[in-house]
Phi, psi and omega in degrees: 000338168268003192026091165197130170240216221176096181321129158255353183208146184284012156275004205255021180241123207262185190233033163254153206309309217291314164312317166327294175326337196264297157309317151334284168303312141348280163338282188303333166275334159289324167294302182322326161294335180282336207282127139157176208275153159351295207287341179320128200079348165292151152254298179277124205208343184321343204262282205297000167283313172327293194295334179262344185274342160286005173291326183102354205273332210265011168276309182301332218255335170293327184264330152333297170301300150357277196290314177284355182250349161293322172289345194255347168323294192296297178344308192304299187326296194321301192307298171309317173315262211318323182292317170335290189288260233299328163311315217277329188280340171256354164281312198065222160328337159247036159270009169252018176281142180252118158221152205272161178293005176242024112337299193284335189259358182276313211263014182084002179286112176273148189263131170323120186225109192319142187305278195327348148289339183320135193255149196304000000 
């Protein structure tokens, strides 16, 4: 809808200056999916919080986290940024179109629908 189009793999990254670019926003969104802490992926976590506060660990091992998810918080923040600017700068002028969702369903854009909607 923005007529761009967008590398999904690095065999699709071509080798003119606008493709780099294109390689880049790659880059930057495969780092942006690695960035995050140790805790990535608990669901349930109750036994092994137990098992570091009889260690004695576990007060020290909350701030440790604490500090580490703030930290990957920001990372996160950047990462979107910097995908911010590099969109905006090969959109030019049309990083600023806006469009409703029955636009996205007009053009065949199937839209995402968070799991926890899901009917039992």
């Amino acid at each position: 809808m923005f007529d761009l189009e967008l590398p999904t793999s690095r065999q699709s990254v071509g080798r003119d200056p606008t493709q780099y670019v294109h390689g880049l926003i790659l880059n930057t969104a495969e780092s942006l999916q690695r960035t995050g802490t140790p805790w990535d992926g608990y669901l349930v976590a109750g036994a092994l919080l137990k098992e570091l506060d009889q260690l004695g660990v576990g007060e020290a091992h909350q701030e440790f986290v604490s500090e580490m998810r703030a930290a990957v918080d920001a990372s996160r923040a950047k990462h979107r940024a910097l995908l911010d600017l590099l969109l905006s700068g090969l959109l030019g002028d049309r990083a600023n179109q806006v469009f409703t969702l029955e636009d996205l369903e007009a053009a065949g854009i199937e839209r995402a629908i968070p799991i926890r909607y899901f009917p039992d």
